[in-house]
N, C-alpha and C positions, 0 to 999 in steps of 0.2 A: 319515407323511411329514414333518409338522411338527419331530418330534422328530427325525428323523435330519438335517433341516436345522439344527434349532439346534444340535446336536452337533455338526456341519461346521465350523458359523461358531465355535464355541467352541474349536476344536482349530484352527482357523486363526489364531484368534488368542493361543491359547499356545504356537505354534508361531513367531508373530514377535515375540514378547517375548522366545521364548527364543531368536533369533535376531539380536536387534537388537545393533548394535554404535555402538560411537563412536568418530568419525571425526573425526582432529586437523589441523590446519590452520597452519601459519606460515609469514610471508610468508616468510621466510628458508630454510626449509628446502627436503630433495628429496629425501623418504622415500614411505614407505607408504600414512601413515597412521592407522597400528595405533597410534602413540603419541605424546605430545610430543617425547621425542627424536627420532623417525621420522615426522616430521608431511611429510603433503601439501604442497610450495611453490605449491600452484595451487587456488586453489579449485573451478574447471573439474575437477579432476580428481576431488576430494569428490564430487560433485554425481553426476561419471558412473557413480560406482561406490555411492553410493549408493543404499538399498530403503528400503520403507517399515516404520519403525520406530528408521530407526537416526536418531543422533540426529548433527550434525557440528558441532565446538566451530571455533571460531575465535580465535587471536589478533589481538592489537591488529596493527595496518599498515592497506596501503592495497593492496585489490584491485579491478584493472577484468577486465573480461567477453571481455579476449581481448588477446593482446600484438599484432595485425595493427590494422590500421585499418575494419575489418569493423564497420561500425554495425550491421548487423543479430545481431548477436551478443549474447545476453543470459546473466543467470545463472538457468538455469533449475531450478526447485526442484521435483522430484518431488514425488505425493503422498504423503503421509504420514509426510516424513523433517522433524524440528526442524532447524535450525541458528540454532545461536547465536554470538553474537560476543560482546567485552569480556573478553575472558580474557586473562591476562598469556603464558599460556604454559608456565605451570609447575602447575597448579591440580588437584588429588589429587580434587574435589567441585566438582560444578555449583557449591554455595552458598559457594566462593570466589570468585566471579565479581564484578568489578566493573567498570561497562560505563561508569564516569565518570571512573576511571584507564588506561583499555587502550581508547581510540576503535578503532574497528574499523572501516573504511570501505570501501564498495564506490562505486567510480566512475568514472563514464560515460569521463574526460577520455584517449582515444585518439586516436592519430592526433597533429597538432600542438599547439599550443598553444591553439588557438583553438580555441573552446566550439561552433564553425561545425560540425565532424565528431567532435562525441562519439557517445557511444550513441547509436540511437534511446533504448531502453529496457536498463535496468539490471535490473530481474529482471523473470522473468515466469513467470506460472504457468496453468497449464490443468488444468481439472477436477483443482485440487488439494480434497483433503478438508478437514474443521474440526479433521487431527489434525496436521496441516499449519502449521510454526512456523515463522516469522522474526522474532526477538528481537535486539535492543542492538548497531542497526546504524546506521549514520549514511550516508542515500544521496541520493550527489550526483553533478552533473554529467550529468544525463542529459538530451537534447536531440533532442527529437520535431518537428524543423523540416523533415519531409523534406515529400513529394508524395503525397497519398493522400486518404482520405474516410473520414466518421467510421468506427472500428474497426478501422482499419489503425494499427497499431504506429510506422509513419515518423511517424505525426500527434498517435498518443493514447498517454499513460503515459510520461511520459520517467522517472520512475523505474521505476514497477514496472507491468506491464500485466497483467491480473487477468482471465484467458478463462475465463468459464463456458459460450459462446455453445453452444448443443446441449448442455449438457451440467449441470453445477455446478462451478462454482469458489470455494469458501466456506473459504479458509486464516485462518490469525492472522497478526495482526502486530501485534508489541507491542515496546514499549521503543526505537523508531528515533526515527530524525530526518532528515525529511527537506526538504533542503536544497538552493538555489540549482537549480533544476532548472525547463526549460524545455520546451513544448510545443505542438501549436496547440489541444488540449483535455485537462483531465487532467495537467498540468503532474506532478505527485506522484505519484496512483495513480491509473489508468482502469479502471472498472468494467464489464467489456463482459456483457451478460445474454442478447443477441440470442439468441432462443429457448431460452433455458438458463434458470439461477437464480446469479446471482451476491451471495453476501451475508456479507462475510467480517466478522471479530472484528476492530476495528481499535483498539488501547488505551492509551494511557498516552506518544503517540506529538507531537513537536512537527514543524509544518511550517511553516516560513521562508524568506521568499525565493522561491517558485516561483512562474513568473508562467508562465500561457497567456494565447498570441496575442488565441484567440477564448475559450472558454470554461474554468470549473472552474480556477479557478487553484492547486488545493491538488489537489481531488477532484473524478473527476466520474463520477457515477455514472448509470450508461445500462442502463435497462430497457427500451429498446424491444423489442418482442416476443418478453420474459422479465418474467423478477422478480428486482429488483435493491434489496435489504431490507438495506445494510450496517449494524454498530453499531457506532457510535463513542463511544467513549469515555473521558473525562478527556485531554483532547486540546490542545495550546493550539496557535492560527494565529496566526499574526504575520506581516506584512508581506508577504501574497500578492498579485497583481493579477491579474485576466483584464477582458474584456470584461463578461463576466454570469459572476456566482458568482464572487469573490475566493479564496470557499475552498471552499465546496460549490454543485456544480451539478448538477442531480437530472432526470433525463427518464424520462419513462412513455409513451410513443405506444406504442399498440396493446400496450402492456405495464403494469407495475408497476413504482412507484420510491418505497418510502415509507423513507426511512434513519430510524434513531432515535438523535439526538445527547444525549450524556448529561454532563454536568459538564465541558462543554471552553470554553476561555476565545478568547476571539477579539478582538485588537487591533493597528489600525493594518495591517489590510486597506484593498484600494483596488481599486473596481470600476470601471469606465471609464463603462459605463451602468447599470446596475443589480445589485441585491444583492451587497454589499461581504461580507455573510456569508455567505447561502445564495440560491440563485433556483432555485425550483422551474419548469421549464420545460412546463408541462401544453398539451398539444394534444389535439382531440380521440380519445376513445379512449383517452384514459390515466388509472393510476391516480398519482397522484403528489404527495406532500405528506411534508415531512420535520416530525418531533416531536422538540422541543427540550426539556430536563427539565434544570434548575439549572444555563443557562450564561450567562456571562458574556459580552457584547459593550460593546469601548471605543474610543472614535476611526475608526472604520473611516470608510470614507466612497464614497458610490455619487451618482455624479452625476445623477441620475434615483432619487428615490422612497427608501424604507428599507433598513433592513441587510438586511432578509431581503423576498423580493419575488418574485412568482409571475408566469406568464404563463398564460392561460387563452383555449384556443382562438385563439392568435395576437395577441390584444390586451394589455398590460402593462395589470397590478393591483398595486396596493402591499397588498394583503393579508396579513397576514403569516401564516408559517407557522404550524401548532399547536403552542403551547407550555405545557408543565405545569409547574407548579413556582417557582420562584424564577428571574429572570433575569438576575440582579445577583450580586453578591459572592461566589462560589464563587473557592475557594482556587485560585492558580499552581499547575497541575498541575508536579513535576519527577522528571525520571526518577530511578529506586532502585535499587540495587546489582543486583537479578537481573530 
């Protein structure tokens, strides 16, 4: 029985290799798909037609999540399909891509002028897999000021809202930037774990400008009763604000939250009360504690206690997180052509 399952699974998967397609994208156009000259004008439209394997390129422009004024409207990325962005639009090979000449932007900014009814959230994913790619995108405007409680979308993720809750949600995302983006937790990405396992690949990625009301002004990653293990890495924050956790805010009640941050540079963050960098938020029952390995923190500043600062059983500690390695002088991460 062993062997007729692994045959299964082997012949499913040479069956979506040989099935995968790629799917072209420009703002301008109002084709198929099938090609740059024939490219989708709607990224909504990639998306729906979209399986898992295929891969959808995008041109430079500027796309939001729905031409109506519908906040609850996102772009939603199947399991297992890439999309990439930074392509001029004329590109014969993935490796002419260049995502620092062709910005590519998805964002929130619907409705009027004012940032009051953008998105809630600009993408979101549900029990997306690890084969699961969002690359060399730049996302902004997204604006989670609605009415709700934690792991509700109106509140949490106003970029991208990350649901493994029942289930796993563990996509990549590498090469963005994410930008000016508002929320009352989760400002950037919200990690929802609630009885699932949420623990994506997050890389090479800069986050600017995002401030949450209350918490996670960059990230906040929520293990409550899950496991919520994201990696981050070579990441730079700059000028996030929340209440607790400027850029990473980490919860474990009745669950798991141990993120591992790896060479990302953090400066001129700004926490209201505590941890300008990270705040581990431990209640009883939780497992929770983020590991830092060769990064850099400069200027940030937390009005109460250190950059990085935990809560344990309800009382604030300034204890700082576990850190290995070097904490100083790691190189400005910047993003690379692919």
């Amino acid at each position: 029985m062993k062997r007729v399952s692994l045959l299964t699974v082997c012949l499913m998967v040479v069956f979506l290799q040989a099935n995968a397609r790629t799917i072209f994208v420009k703002a301008v156009a109002n084709g198929n798909g099938a090609s740059w000259s024939n490219a989708f004008g709607d990224l909504q439209q990639a998306l729906k037609s979209a399986k898992a394997g295929d891969e959808i390129w995008v041109a430079a422009g500027v796309y939001t999540p729905t031409k109506s004024n519908d906040r609850m409207v996102a772009f939603s990325i199947p399991s297992g399909v890439k999309m990439y962005g930074g392509f001029a639009g004329n590109e014969t090979a993935f490796q002419q891509r260049n995502i620092q000449s062709n910005p590519t932007t998805l964002s929130g900014e619907i409705g009027t002028i004012s940032q009051e009814d953008n998105s809630y959230t600009i993408i979101y994913t549900r029990h997306a897999g690890s084969d699961t790619e969002i690359d060399g995108f730049i996302i902004s405007g997204g604006h989670a000021n609605g009415i709700g409680s934690i792991g509700d979308m109106k509140v949490c993720g106003g970029a991208w809202f990350n649901d493994g809750s029942n289930g796993e949600s563990s996509p990549v995302v590498r090469n963005c930037i994410f930008q000016d983006n508002v929320a009352r937790n989760g400002a950037a990405i919200y990690n929802f774990a609630k009885n699932g396992v949420c623990s994506p690949m997050i890389e090479n990625c800069l986050f600017t400008g995002n401030s949450a009301d209350l918490d996670g002004g960059a990230i906040f990653n929520d293990g409550n009763s899950g496991v919520c293990n994201p990696i981050i890495n070579k990441c730079n924050f700059t000028r996030n604000a929340a209440t607790y956790g400027a850029c990473i805010l980490n919860v474990g009640k009745n669950g798991q939250c141990r993120p591992m941050i790896n060479e990302s540079a953090f400066t001129n963050n700004t926490s209201l009360v505590r941890g300008s960098v990270v705040y581990n938020h431990r209640e009883q029952g939780s497992n929770c504690e983020a590991t830092m390995t060769s990064c850099r923190t400069d200027d940030n500043d937390s009005m109460v206690g250190k950059e990085v600062s935990n809560t344990l059983n309800g009382e604030n500690s300034n204890v700082e997180a576990k850190k290995t390695g070097k904490t100083s002088g790691i190189r400005v991460i910047a993003m690379g052509k692919n």
